[in-house]
C-alpha positions in Angstrom: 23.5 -4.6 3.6 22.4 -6.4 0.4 21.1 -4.8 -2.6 17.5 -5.8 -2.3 17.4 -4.2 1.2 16.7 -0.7 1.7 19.4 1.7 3.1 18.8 3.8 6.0 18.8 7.0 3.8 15.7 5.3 1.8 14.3 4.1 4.6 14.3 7.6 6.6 13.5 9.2 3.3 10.5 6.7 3.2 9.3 7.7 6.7 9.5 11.4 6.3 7.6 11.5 2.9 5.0 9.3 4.2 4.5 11.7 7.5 4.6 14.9 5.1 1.8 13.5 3.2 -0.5 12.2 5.8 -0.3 15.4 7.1 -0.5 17.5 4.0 -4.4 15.2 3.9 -5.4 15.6 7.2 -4.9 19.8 6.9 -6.8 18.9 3.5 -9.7 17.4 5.3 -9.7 19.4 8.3 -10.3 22.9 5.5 -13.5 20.8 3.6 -15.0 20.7 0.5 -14.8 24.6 -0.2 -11.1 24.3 -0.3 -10.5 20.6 -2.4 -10.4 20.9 -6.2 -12.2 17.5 -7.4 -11.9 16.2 -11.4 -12.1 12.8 -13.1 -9.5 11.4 -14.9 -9.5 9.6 -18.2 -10.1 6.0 -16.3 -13.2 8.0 -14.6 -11.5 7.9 -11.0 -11.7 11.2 -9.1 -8.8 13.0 -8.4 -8.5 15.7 -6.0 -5.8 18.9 -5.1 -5.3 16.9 -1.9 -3.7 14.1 -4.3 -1.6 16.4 -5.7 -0.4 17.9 -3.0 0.5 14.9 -1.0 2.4 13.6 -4.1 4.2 17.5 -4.4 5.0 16.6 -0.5 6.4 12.9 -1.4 8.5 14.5 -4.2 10.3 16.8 -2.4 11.1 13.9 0.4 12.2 11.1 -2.0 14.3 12.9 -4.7 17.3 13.1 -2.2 17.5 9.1 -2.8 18.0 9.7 -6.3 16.1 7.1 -6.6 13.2 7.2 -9.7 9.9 8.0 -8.6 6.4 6.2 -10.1 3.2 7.7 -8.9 -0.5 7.5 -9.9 -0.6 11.4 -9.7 2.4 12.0 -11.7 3.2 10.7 -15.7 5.1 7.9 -16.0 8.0 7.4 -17.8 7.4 5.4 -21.4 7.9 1.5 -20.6 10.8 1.1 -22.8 12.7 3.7 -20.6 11.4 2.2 -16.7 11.6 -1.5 -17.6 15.7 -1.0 -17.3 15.5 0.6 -13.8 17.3 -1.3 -11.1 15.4 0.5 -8.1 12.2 2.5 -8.0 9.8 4.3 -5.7 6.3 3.0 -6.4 3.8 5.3 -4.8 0.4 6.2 -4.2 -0.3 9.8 -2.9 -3.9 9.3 -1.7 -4.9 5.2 -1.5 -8.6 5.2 -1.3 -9.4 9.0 -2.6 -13.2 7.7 -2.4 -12.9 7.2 1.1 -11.2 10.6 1.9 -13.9 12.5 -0.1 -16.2 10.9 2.1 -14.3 11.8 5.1 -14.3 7.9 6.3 -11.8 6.6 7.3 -9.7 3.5 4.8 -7.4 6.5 3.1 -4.1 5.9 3.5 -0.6 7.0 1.6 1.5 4.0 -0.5 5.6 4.2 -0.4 7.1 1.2 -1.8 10.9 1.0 -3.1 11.4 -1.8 -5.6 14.2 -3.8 -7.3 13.5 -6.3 -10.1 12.4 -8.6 -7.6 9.3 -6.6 -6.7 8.5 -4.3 -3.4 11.9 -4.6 -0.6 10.6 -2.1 1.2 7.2 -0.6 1.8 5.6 2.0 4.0 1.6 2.5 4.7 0.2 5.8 6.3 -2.9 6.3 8.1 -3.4 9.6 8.9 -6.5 9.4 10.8 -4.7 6.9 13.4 -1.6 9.1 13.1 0.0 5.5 12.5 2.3 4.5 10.0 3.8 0.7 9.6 6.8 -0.1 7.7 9.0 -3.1 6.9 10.2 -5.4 4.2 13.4 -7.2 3.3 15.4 -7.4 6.2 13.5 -4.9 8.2 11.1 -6.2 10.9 7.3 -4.7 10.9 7.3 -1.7 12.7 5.0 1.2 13.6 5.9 4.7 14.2 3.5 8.0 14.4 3.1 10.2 12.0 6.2 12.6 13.2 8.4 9.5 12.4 9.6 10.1 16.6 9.2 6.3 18.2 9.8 3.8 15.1 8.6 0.3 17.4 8.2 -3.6 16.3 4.7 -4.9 15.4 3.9 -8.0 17.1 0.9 -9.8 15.2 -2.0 -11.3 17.4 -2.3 -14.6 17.6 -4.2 -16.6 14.4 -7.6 -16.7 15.7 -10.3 -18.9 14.2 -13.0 -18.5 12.5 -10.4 -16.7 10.3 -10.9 -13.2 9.3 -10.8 -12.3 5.5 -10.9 -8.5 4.4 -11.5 -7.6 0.9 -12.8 -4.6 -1.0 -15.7 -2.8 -0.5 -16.6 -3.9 -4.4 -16.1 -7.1 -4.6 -18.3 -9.8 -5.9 -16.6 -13.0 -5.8 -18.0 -15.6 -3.3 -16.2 -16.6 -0.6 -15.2 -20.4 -1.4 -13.5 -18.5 -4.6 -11.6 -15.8 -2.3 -10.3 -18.3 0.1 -6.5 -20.3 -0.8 -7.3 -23.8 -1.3 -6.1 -25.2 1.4 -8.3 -23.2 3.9 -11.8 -24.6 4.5 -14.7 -21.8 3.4 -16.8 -22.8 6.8 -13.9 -21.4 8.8 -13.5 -18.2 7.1 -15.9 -14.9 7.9 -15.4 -11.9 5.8 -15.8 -8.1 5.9 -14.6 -5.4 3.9 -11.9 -3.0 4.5 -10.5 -0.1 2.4 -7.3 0.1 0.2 -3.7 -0.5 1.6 -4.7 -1.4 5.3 -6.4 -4.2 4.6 -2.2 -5.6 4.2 -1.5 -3.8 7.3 -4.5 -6.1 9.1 -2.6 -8.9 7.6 0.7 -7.2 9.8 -1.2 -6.4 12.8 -3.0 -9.9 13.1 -6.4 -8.1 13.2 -7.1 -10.6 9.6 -5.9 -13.6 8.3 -6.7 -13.2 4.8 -6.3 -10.5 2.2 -8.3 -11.3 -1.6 -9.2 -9.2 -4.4 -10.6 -10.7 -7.5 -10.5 -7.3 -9.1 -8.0 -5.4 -10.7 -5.4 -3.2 -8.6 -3.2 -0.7 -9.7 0.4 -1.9 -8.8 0.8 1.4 -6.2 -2.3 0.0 -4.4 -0.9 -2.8 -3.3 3.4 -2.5 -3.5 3.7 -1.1 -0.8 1.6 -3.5 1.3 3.3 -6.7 -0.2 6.9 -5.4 1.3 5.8 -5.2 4.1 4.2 -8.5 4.0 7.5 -10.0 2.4 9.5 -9.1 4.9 7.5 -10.8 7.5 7.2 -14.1 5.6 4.2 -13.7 3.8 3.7 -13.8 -0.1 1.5 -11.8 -1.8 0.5 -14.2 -5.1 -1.8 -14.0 -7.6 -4.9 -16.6 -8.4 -2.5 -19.3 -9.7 0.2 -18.7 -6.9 2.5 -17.0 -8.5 3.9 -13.7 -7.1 3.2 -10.7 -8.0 4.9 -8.6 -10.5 5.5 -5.0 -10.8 6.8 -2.4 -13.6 4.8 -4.0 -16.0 3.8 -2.0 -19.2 0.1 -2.2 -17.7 1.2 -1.1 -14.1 -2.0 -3.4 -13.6 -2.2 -6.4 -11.2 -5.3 -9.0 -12.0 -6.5 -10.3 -9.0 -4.1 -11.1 -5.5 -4.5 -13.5 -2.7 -2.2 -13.6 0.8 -2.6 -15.6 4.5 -0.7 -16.2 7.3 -2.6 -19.4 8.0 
């Protein structure tokens, strides 16, 4: 196995911390309002109990890799001290809290392990279609339920035309700016689709086209470009290049992917 590939240990590890925490949100939503603790953090994004205890859950699954862990609900580590790491989780507890206040559907849970080459291996949840996907370097797409019992390939659909571009919910680019240059606006439709899954469309073949002029957190989207990576597709920003992660910011300005 080579170093940029995850081992089976991370990779079960990976599988049981994402079950633990789709499941620690669904009991979360399934109790309501009177039980959830909500507050706004310093950035003015809303934070919730169920965020902290899905990332208590991911803890407890991921520190038997001894591998560092860098969450949005936990402090991170001074830049000077993470920039030397060599492997990393990268994880988001509760992708798209908005969503889950709402009790919508779009939330999902974010494990990505990284290297210095960015995401090798990354893991989505979506606990309302007791799905997860997984995959990255030198692991095929796959899908398993939340329990982690049946771990099966993903087989993308066909590229269909007009092609299908999901984006965020906020975003206020037009579309001739969204699309990559070689793709011709008049064949492109758009919709938008919550947080993380809108890379797992990308997997599924249910979209052709991920874009995001806005900011992202790096946990918003790590986990989504492994398993993107591994099936061929870069994740790049607006000038092509592709993304990079640990940065002092832990910001990402703006990403593009396609599988056309």
């Amino acid at each position: 196995m080579s170093s940029s590939q995850a081992s089976l240990l991370e990779q079960q590890a990976a599988i049981q911390a994402g079950g633990a925490a789709a499941r620690v949100l669904l009991k979360a939503l399934h109790k309501g309002d009177e039980e959830l603790s909500i507050s706004e953090k310093a950035d003015g994004s809303l934070v919730s109990s169920a965020d902290l205890a899905s990332q208590h859950a991911i803890q407890a699954c991921l520190e038997r890799t001894s591998v560092p862990v860098l969450s949005e609900e936990a402090a991170a580590p001074p830049f000077q001290e993470r920039r030397v790491w060599s492997r990393y989780w990268l994880v988001d507890p509760l992708d798209g809290t908005e969503s889950f206040l709402k009790n919508r559907s779009g939330f999902a849970v974010n494990i990505a392990l990284c290297d210095a080459t960015g995401p090798i291996f990354g893991l989505v949840a979506d606990p309302l279609a007791n799905r997860m996907y997984l995959g990255g370097m030198g692991v095929p797409v796959q899908v398993t339920p939340l329990d982690g019992s049946t771990v099966k390939p993903l087989q993308p659909s066909p590229i269909q035309r007009p092609y299908r571009l999901v984006t965020s919910w906020v975003e206020e680019a037009r579309l001739q700016d969204l699309v990559p240059p070689h793709i011709d606006p008049a064949d492109v439709v758009s919709r938008p689709v919550s947080g993380a899954l809108k890379f797992c469309q990308l997997a599924t073949g249910d979209a052709e086209i991920h874009a995001r002029t806005g900011p992202y957190m790096e946990w918003d989207c790590a986990a989504g470009d492994a398993i993107l990576r591994g099936m061929g597709i870069d994740v790049v920003d607006f000038q092509g290049h592709r993304l990079k992660y640990n940065s002092e910011s832990l910001r990402v300005q703006g990403l593009r992917c396609s599988r056309v």
